[in-house]
N, C-alpha and C positions, 0 to 999 in steps of 0.2 A: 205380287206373284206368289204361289203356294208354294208349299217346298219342295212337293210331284214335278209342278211345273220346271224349276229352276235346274232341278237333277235333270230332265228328259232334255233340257237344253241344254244341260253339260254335258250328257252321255253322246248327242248331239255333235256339237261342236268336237269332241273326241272324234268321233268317227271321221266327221269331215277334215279334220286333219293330218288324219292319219291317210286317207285316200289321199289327200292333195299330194302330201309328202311320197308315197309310195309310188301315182302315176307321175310325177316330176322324175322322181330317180328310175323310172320307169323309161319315161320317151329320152332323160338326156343321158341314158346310159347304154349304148350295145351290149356290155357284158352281160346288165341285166335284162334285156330281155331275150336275150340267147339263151341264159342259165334259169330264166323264171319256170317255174313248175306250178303257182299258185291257181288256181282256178279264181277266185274273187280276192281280191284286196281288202284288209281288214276284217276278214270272218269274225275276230276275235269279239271287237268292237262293234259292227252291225248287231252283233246276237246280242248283245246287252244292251244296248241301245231299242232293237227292237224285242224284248222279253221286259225292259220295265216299260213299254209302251202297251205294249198286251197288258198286264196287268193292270196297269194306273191310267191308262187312256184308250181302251179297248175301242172306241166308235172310231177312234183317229186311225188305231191300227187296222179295223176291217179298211177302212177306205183307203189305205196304201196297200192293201193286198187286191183290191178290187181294182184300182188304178194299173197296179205291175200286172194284172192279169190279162184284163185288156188291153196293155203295151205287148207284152211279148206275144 
C-alpha cells in the first residue's frame, strides 16, 4: 500500500470514529440532543478526509460526489 493510500485510510478511519462516538452520545443522551446545534457531525474531520481525497484520488472523489448527488 502507498503512502497516499495508507493516510486516506487514516483520515478515514478518523472520521468514522468520530461520527460513531458523536451519534452514540447523541441517541443515548437527551441532554444532548435537546442542546445539539450542529448541523453534521465531524465537519472538522470529513473536510480533510475528503480535501486529501480531492487531491490524491480525485476519480474516487468525483464518484462519491456523483453517488451523494443522486442520493439526495
Amino acid at each position: 500500500m502507498n503512502a497516499d493510500t495508507g493516510a486516506l485510510n487514516s483520515l478515514h478511519k478518523t472520521y468514522l470514529q468520530c461520527v460513531d462516538a458523536k451519534m452514540t452520545e447523541y441517541l443515548t443522551n437527551p441532554a444532548v440532543r435537546a442542546d445539539n446545534k450542529e448541523a453534521e457531525f465531524c465537519a472538522t474531520e470529513k473536510v480533510a478526509y475528503f480535501a486529501f481525497m480531492k487531491t490524491n484520488f480525485n476519480h474516487q472523489y468525483q464518484n462519491i460526489l456523483r453517488v451523494e448527488a443522486n442520493t439526495y
